[in-house]
Structures are given as structure tokens and as C-alpha cells.
VMD Tcl script that draws the C-alpha trace (Angstrom):
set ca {
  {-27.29 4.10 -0.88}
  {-24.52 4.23 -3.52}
  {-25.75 3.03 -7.15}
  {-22.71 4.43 -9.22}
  {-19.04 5.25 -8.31}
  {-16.09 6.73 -10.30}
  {-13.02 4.44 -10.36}
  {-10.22 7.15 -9.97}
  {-7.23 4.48 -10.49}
  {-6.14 1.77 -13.30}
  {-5.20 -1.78 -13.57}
  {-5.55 -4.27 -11.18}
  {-6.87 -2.03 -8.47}
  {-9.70 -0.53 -10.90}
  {-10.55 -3.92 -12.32}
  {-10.74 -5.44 -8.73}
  {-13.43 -2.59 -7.67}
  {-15.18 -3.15 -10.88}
  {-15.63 -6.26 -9.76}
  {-16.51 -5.68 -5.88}
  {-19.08 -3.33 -7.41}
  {-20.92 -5.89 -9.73}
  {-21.76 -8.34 -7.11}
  {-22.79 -5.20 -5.14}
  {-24.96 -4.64 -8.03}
  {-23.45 -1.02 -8.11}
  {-22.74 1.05 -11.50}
  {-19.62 1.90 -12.41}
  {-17.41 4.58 -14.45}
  {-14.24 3.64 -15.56}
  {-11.59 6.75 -16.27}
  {-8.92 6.47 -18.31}
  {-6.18 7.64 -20.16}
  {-4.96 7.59 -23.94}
  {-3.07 4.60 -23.31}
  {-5.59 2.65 -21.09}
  {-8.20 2.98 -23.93}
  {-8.14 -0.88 -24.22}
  {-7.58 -1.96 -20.47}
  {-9.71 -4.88 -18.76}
  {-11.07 -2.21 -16.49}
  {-11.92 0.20 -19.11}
  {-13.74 -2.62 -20.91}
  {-15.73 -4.10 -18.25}
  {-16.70 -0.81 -16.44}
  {-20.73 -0.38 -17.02}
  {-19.53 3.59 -18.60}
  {-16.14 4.72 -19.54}
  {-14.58 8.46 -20.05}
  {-11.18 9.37 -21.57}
  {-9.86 12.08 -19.30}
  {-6.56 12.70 -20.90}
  {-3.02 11.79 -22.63}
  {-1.61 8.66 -21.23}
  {1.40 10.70 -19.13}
  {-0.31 10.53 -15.00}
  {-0.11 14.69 -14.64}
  {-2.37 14.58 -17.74}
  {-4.60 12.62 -16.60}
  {-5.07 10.24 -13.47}
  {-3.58 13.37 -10.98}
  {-5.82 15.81 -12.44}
  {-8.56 16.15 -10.24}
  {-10.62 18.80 -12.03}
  {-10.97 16.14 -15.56}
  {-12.00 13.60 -12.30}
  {-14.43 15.68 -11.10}
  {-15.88 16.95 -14.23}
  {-16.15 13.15 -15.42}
  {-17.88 12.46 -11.76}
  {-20.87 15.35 -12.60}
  {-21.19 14.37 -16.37}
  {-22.05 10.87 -15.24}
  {-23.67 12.12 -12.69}
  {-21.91 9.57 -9.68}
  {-22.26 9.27 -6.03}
  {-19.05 8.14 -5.00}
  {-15.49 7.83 -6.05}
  {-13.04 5.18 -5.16}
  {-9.20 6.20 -5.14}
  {-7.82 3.31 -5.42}
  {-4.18 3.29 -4.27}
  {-1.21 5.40 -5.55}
  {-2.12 8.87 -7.74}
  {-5.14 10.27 -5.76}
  {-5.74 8.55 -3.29}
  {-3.76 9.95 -0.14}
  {-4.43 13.22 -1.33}
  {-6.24 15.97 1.17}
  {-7.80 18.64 -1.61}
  {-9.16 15.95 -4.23}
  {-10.87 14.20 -0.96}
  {-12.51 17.95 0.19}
  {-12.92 18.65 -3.46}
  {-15.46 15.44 -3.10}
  {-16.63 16.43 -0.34}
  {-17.65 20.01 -1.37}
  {-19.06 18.47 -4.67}
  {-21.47 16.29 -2.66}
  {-19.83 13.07 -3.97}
  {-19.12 10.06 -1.56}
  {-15.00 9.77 -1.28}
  {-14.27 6.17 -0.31}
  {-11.81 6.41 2.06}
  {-10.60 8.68 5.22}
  {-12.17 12.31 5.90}
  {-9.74 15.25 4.17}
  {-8.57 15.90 7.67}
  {-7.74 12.66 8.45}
  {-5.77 12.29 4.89}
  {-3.99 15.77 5.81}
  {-2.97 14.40 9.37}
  {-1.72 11.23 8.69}
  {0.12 11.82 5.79}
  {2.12 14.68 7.60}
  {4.46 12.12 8.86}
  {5.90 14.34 12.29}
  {2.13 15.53 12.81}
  {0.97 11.94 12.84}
  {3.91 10.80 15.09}
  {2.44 13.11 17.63}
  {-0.69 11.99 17.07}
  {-0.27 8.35 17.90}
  {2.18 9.42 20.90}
  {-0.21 10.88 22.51}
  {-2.51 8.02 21.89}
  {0.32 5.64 24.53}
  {1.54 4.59 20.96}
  {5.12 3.75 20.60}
  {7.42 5.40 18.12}
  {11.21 5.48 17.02}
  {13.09 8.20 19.45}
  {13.61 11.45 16.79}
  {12.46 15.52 16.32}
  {9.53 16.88 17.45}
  {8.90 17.94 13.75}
  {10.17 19.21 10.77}
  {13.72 20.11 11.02}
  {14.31 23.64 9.12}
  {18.31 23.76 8.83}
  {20.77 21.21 9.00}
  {22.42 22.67 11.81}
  {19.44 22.01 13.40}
  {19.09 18.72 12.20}
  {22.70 16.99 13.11}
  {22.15 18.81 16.78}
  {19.10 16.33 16.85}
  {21.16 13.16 15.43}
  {23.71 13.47 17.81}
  {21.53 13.64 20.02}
  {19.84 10.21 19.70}
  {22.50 8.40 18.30}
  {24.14 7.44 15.15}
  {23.01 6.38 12.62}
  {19.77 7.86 11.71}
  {17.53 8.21 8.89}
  {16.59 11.59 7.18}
  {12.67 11.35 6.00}
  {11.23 13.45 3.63}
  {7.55 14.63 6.13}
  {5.06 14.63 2.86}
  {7.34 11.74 1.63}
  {6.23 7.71 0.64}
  {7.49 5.17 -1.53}
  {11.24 5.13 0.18}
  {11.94 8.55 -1.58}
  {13.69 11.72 0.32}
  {14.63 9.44 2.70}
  {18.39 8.55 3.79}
  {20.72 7.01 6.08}
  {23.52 8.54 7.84}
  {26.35 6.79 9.65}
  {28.45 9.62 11.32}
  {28.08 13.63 11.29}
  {30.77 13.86 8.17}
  {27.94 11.94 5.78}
  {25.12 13.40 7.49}
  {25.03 16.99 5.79}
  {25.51 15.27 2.00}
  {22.43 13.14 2.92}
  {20.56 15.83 4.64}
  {20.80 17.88 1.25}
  {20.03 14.73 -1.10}
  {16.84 14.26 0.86}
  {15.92 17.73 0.89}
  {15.84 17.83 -3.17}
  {14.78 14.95 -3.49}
  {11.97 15.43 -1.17}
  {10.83 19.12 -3.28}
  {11.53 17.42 -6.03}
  {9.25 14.44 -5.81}
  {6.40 15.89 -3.18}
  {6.92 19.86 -3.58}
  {7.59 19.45 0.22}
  {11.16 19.43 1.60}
  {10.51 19.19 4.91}
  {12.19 16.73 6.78}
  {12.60 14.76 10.14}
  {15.31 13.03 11.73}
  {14.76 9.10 13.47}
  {16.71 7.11 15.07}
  {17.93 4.22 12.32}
  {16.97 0.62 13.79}
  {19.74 -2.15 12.47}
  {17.64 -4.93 10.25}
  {14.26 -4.55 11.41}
  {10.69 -6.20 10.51}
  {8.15 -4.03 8.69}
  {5.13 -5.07 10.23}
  {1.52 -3.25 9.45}
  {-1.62 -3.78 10.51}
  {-5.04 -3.83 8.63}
  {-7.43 -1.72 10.37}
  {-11.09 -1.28 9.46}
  {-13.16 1.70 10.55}
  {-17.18 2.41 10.22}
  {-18.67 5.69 10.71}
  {-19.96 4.93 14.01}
  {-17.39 4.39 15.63}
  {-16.65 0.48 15.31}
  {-12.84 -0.30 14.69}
  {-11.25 -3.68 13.91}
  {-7.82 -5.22 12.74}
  {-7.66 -7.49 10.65}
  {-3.75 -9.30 11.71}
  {-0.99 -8.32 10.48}
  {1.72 -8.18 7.34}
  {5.19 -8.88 7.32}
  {6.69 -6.60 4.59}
  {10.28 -7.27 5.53}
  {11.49 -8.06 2.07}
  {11.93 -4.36 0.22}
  {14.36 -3.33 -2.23}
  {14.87 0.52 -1.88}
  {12.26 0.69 0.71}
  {9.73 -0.47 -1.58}
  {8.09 -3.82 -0.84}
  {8.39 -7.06 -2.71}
  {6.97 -9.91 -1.10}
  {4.62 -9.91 1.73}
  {3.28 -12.71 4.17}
  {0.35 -13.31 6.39}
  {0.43 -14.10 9.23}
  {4.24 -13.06 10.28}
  {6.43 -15.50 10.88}
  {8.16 -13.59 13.26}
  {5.63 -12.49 15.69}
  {4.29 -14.93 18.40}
  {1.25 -14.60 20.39}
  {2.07 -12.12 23.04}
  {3.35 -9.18 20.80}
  {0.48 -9.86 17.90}
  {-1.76 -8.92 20.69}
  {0.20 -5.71 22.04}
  {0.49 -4.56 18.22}
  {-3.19 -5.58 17.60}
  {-4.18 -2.79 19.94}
  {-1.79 -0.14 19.46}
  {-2.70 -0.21 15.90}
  {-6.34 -0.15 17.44}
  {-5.26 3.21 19.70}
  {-3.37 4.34 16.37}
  {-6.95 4.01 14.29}
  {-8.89 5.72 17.21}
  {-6.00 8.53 17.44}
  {-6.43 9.46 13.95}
  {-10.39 9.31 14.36}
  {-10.36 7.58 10.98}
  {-12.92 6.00 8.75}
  {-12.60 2.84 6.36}
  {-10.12 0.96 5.42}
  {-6.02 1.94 6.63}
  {-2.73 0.32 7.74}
  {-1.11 1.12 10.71}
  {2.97 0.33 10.09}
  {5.82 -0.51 12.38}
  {8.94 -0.97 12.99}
  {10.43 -4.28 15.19}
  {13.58 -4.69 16.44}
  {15.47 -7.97 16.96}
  {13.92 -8.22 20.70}
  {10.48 -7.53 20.33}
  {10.06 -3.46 20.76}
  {8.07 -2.02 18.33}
  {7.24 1.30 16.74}
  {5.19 3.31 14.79}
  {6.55 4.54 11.82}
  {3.32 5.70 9.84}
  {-0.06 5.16 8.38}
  {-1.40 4.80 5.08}
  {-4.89 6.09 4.88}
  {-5.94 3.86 1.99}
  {-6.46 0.33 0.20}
  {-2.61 -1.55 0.49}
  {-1.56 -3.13 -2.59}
  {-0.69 -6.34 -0.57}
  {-3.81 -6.48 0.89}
  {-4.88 -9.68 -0.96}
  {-3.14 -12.13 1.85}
  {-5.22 -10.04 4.13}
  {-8.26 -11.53 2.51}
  {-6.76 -14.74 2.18}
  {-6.33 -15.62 5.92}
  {-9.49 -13.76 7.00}
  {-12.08 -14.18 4.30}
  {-13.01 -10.42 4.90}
  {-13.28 -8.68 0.99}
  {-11.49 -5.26 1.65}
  {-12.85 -3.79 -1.62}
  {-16.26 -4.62 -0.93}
  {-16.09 -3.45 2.71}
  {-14.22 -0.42 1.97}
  {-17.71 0.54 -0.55}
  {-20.00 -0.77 2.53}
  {-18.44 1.44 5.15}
  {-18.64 4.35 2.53}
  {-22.28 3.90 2.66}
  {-22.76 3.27 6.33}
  {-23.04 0.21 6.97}
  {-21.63 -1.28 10.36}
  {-18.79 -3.28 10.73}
  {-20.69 -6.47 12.52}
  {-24.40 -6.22 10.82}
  {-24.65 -8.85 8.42}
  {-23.78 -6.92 4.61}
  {-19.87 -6.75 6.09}
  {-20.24 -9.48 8.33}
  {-17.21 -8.78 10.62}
  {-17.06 -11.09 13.96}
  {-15.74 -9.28 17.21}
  {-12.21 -8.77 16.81}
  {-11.41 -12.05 19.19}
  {-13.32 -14.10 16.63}
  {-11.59 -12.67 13.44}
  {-10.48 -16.09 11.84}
  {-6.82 -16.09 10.42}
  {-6.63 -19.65 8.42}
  {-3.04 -20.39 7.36}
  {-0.72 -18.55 5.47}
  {-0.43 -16.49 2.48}
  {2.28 -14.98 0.47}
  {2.29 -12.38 -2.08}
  {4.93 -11.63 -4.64}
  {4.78 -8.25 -7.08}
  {5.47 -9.33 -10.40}
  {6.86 -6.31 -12.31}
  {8.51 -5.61 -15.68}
  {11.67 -4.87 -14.46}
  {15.16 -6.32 -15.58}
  {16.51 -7.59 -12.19}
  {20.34 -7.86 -14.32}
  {20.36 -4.20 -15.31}
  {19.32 -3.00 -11.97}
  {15.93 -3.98 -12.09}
  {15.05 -0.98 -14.58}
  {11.55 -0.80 -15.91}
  {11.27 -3.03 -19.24}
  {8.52 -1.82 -21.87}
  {7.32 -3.36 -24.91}
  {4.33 -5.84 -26.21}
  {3.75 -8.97 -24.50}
  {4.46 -11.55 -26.99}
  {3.61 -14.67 -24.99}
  {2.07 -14.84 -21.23}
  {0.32 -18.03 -19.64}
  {-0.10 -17.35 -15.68}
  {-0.31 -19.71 -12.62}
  {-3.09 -21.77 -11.77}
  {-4.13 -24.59 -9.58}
  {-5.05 -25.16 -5.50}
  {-4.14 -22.16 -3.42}
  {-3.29 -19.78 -5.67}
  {-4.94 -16.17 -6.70}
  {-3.97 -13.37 -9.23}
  {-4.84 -10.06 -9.47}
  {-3.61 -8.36 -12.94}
  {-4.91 -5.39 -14.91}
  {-3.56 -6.12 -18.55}
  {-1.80 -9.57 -18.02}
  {-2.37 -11.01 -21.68}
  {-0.55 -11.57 -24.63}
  {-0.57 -8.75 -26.54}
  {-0.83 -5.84 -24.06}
  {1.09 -3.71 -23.85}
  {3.91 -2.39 -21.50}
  {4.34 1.82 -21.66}
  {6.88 3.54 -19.68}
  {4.07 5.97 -18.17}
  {3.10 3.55 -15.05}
  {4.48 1.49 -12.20}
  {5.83 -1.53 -13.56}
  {3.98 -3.78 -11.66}
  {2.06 -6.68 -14.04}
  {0.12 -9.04 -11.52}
  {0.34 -9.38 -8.04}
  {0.50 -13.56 -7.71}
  {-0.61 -14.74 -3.56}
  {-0.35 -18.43 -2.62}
  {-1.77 -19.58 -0.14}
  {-1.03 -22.57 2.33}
  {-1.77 -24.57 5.86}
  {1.18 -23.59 7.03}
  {4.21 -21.18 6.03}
  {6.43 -23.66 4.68}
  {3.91 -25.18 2.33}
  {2.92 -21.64 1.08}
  {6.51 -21.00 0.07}
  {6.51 -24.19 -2.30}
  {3.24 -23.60 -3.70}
  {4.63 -19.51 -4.69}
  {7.84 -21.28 -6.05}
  {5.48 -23.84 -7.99}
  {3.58 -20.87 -9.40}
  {6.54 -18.54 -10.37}
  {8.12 -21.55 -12.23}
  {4.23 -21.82 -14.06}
  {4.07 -18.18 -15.44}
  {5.84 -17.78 -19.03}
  {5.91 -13.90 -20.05}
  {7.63 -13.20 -23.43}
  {8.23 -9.77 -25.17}
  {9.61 -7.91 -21.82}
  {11.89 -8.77 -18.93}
  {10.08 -9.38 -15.48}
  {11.51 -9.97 -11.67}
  {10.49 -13.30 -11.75}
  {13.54 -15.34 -11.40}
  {14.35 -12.94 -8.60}
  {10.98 -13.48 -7.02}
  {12.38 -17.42 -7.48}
  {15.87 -16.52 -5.52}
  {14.17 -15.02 -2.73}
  {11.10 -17.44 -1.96}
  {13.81 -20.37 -2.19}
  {16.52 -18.45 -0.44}
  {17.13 -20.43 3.25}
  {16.77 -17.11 5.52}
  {13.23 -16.20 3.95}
  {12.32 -19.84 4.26}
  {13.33 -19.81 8.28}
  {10.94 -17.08 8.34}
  {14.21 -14.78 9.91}
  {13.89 -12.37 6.57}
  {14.36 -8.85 8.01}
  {14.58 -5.15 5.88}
  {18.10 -6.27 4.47}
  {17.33 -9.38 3.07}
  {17.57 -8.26 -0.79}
}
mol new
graphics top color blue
foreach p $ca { graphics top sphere $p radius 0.5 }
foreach p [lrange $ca 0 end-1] q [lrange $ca 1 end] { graphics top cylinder $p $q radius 0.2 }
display resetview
């Protein structure tokens, strides 16, 4: 049994497993940088350690002031969180190897999923489906534009180590193709000390549409529905819904279990996403998997009632999918009630190119009422906003009976929150939720 885990993560994510582990009457250690000294997490944590300055590489990525704070409080597990450690392959055998529970997918799994050509084979193999590109890495552009022309212009350059929409591009024709084919490369070595790259086929105005999978260690794997994170700016996702509107019964159920084969493929434990790719008439493909906790996965919960926090702990300490402490039904009886909607609300300027705003927060009163949660690490007046962190201040989901009436309760709450002292997306987040394409649930990857 686990009775005390490290939170290796900040903010809302950290304060959210605080949480899951109180009512799982587990211990926890909160560790934190300089700046975070004051943070909700830090504060409600049963012990806290400082384990650097507040910049990331000082602190949150450095495994070895992790790990040293994991056998000083002498802890059984450690939760990643999402972002900084979390998808990384040495801090989860660095766990392993000190005897301490890693809540999430094996090293192996971590280092075979995140290779983005390795785990296109892997699914293929697996009867998955996935966009028409090279085998693998690509190691010279002559290479690389043999293998565009090839499938068909345009296509998309992606970074292989790469997330977040970075050391990726598009090309049109073979003229642009070598400019982008460099831009991605540095971009790539810059960001992930990995330039190795791939070349897909580029679909016109897709859906993003991921799947929540859930994994025990024996054996037992579920989904949990799926996402629609169609509405991205710079490949980076901004709203996200639950159920899709876009999917009907027929191809829910096709994804359902090639996210399933996906899960099996990857012979992964606890909680993941499987993502894909749809195209105007209903083919799909796999594009990758995240081998973590999703920020969005509060609609998720929402629509299912299943706590992903608390069964992400669960599975780390054995338990089964379907006994009674997770509680999961077969997969044919998963419930999905309604529909829920979740909107990133960040400290960005959306009329200076949404660049990150930083300061104190002067005033802030939040949403409230029927149908709506929010999930914030420092939302309060007086915190404040450093430029060390993503800018992202709460995560607001609304929930309704049907998709129409969860768009006018999120437009209800975004005209409720007041935040003073910095600039935030929020009248953005208002354009999109009452813009007339989103609303027709037709919103594809070019919407913003």
C-alpha cells in the first residue's frame, strides 16, 4: 500500500493530487521552487521541501533534488503530474531503481511512446490506423523531400522526441519544403536535444480526437470516450469538449477499440491518451500517445464520474480496474452523461499576440453556480504571475444536458470571472464559445 507520495509538479495539477490523496487518506510531499514558496499546493501538502530557484532547469526538471527530496522524506511513490517530468524515460527508471512507486507508464513504455516513428510502428502493427509517411527518422533532407513527394503535398515535418506543436512544420510544395525542413530541425535540438524528424502526410482541417484509456497491472484496459481538441492555436489546445460533437455512434465505437489495440500495443499501465487525427469523411488516424495525466482531463470526469487522479494512485498500487476502490463498470456500461466543455484560462494578451502577461493579481472573483467546476493553483488576488511557468491560471469546465446548453453556461461563466493586475485570454475564450461554427459543433484544427 502507498501511505506517502512526492508531488513532482505545481499548480493546479499538484493541488488536485493533494487533494485525491487526502480522501485516500495518503501523505503527501509537496516540492517546490523559490517562487512557489507560497502556492496552495505547497501550503496544503502534509510536508513541503524547497528544491531550488524558481527557473524549471533549477528545479522541477532536476531529477536528482527530486529524488534526494523522495529519500529524505522517506516516500513510496511519486506522481509526475503533467508537463516537466512526467513523459520522461530516466527520471521514471531512476524511480524504479530507487525502489519508489512512479505513477504512471513503465520507463519502457515512456521511451516507446514518446519516440513518435517507433510508436507509429507500434500501433501499425497492432491493425491501428495511421497518417501515410516515413518509416522513421529521416536523416537528410534529400532524403526527406524524396519521401514528401512521394505521398503527396503538403506534408508536415515533426520533430520525433517533439510535443507541444514545436519542431513541427508545414510544407506546401518542394521550393518551401527545405526552409521548413531546417526550421524544424533547430528547432527540434533546440527545444528536445533531439533533431530527428519524420515526414506525414498533412490532412486539410481535421478533428483532434483522443481517447482516455485506463490500464491496471493485470492486464484490464478501458476507455473512457473521447475529447474533441479541435480548437488549438499553434498546435496547442484551447478548448476541449466531451463527448465530440462530431463523432456519431458507429466511428466512437471503431475509435473506442483502436485506442483499446493502441493501449494493448504499447503494453501500458495507468492512465494515457491515445490521439487522432479525422478527416472530413470519417477516416481516422493515429497520430500519438501521451503516456500521462491530460490537462483537459476534467470533462473526462465530468461525463463519466470516474476520478482520474484518484485512479491513476489506485492502479499505482494494484488495484483492479472493476473491484470496488476504482469502481470501473465493463467498458459497455461506462456512463457518459451530457456534455462538458473546458476552456484554459491563461495570462496571455490575446491583442499583442497572445504573449505571456506577468504581474500581481490585483482583483480576481471566479465563476460559480450549477454546472460549473474550476481547477486553479494560485487563482487569488494577490498571487502572483512570474514569467518562469506556463501561463495557464485556471482551467474553467461547464458542464450541460446537452452541447448547446454547455456552451451558454461556459459563456455565462467567462462573463462571471473579473481578473485585474494582468491581461488574460478571456474575451477570446468569449469569441470562440459564441462564435456560430464552434456552436454547430463543425469546429475543426483551423478554427482560431
Amino acid at each position: 500500500m502507498i501511505r506517502k507520495i512526492l508531488i513532482a509538479n505545481r499548480g493546479e495539477i499538484a493541488l488536485r493530487i493533494v487533494r485525491a490523496c487526502r480522501e485516500l487518506g495518503i501523505q503527501t510531499l509537496a516540492v517546490y521552487s523559490e517562487a512557489d514558496e507560497q502556492s496552495l499546493h505547497v501550503q496544503l501538502a502534509d510536508e513541503a521541501i524547497c528544491i531550488g530557484p524558481a527557473p524549471s532547469n533549477e528545479s522541477y526538471l532536476r531529477a536528482d533534488r527530486i529524488l534526494s527530496a523522495a529519500e529524505i522524506a522517506d516516500v513510496d511513490a511519486i506522481h509526475p503530474g503533467y508537463g516537466f517530468l512526467s513523459e520522461n524515460e530516466e527520471f521514471a527508471e531512476q524511480c524504479a531503481s530507487c525502489n519508489i512507486n512512479f505513477i504512471g507508464p513503465k520507463a519502457e513504455t515512456i521511451g516507446k511512446m514518446g519516440d513518435k516513428a517507433m510508436a507509429r510502428e507500434t500501433v501499425s502493427k497492432a491493425g491501428v490506423p495511421i497518417i501515410p509517411g516515413s518509416d522513421g527518422p529521416i536523416e537528410n533532407e534529400k532524403d526527406a523531400i524524396k519521401v514528401a513527394q512521394k505521398i503527396g503535398f503538403p506534408v508536415i515535418i515533426k520533430a520525433v522526441a517533439g510535443g507541444g506543436g514545436r519542431g513541427m512544420r508545414i510544407a506546401h510544395n518542394a521550393v518551401s519544403f527545405a526552409k521548413e525542413f531546417q526550421s524544424a530541425r533547430l528547432e527540434a535540438t533546440k527545444a528536445f536535444g533531439n533533431g530527428a524528424l519524420y515526414v506525414e502526410k498533412y490532412l486539410e482541417n481535421p478533428r483532434h480526437i483522443e481517447f482516455q484509456v485506463l490500464a491496471d497491472k493485470h492486464g484490464n484496459v478501458i476507455h473512457l470516450g473521447e475529447r474533441d481538441c479541435s480548437v488549438q492555436r499553434r498546435h496547442q489546445k484551447v478548448i476541449e469538449e466531451a463527448p465530440s460533437p462530431f463523432l456519431d455512434k458507429n466511428l466512437r465505437a471503431r475509435m473506442g477499440k483502436a485506442a483499446i489495440k493502441a493501449t494493448n500495443a504499447a503494453d501500458y499501465i495507468n492512465a494515457g491518451t491515445i490521439e487522432f487525427l479525422v478527416d472530413s469523411k470519417g477516416n481516422f488516424y493515429f497520430i500519438e500517445m501521451n503516456t500521462r495525466i491530460q490537462v483537459e482531463h476534467t470533462v473526462t470526469e465530468c461525463v463519466t464520474g470516474v476520478d482520474l487522479v484518484r485512479s491513476q494512485v489506485l492502479v499505482a498500487q494494484g488495484e483492479r480496474l472493476h473491484d470496488p476502490a476504482i469502481g470501473i463498470p465493463a467498458q459497455a456500461d461506462i456512463p457518459c452523461n451530457g456534455f462538458a466543455i473546458q476552456c484554459r484560462i491563461t495570462t496571455e494578451d490575446p491583442e499583442k499576440g497572445f504573449a505571456p502577461d506577468y504581474g500581481r493579481i490585483t482583483n480576481y472573483r471566479s465563476a460559480a453556480g450549477y454546472g460549473i467546476r474550476l481547477d486553479s493553483g494560485n487563482g487569488d488576488a494577490g498571487a502572483v504571475i512570474t514569467p518562469y511557468y506556463d501561463s495557464m491560471l485556471v482551467k474553467l469546465t461547464a458542464t450541460g444536458r446537452d452541447f448547446e446548453t454547455a456552451c451558454q453556461r461556459m459563456d455565462r461563466a467567462l462573463r462571471e470571472f473579473r481578473i485585474r493586475g494582468v491581461k488574460t485570454n478571456i474575451p477570446f475564450l468569449e469569441n470562440v464559445i459564441e462564435d456560430s461554427t464552434f456552436r454547430s459543433g463543425d469546429a475543426h484544427t483551423k478554427l482560431i
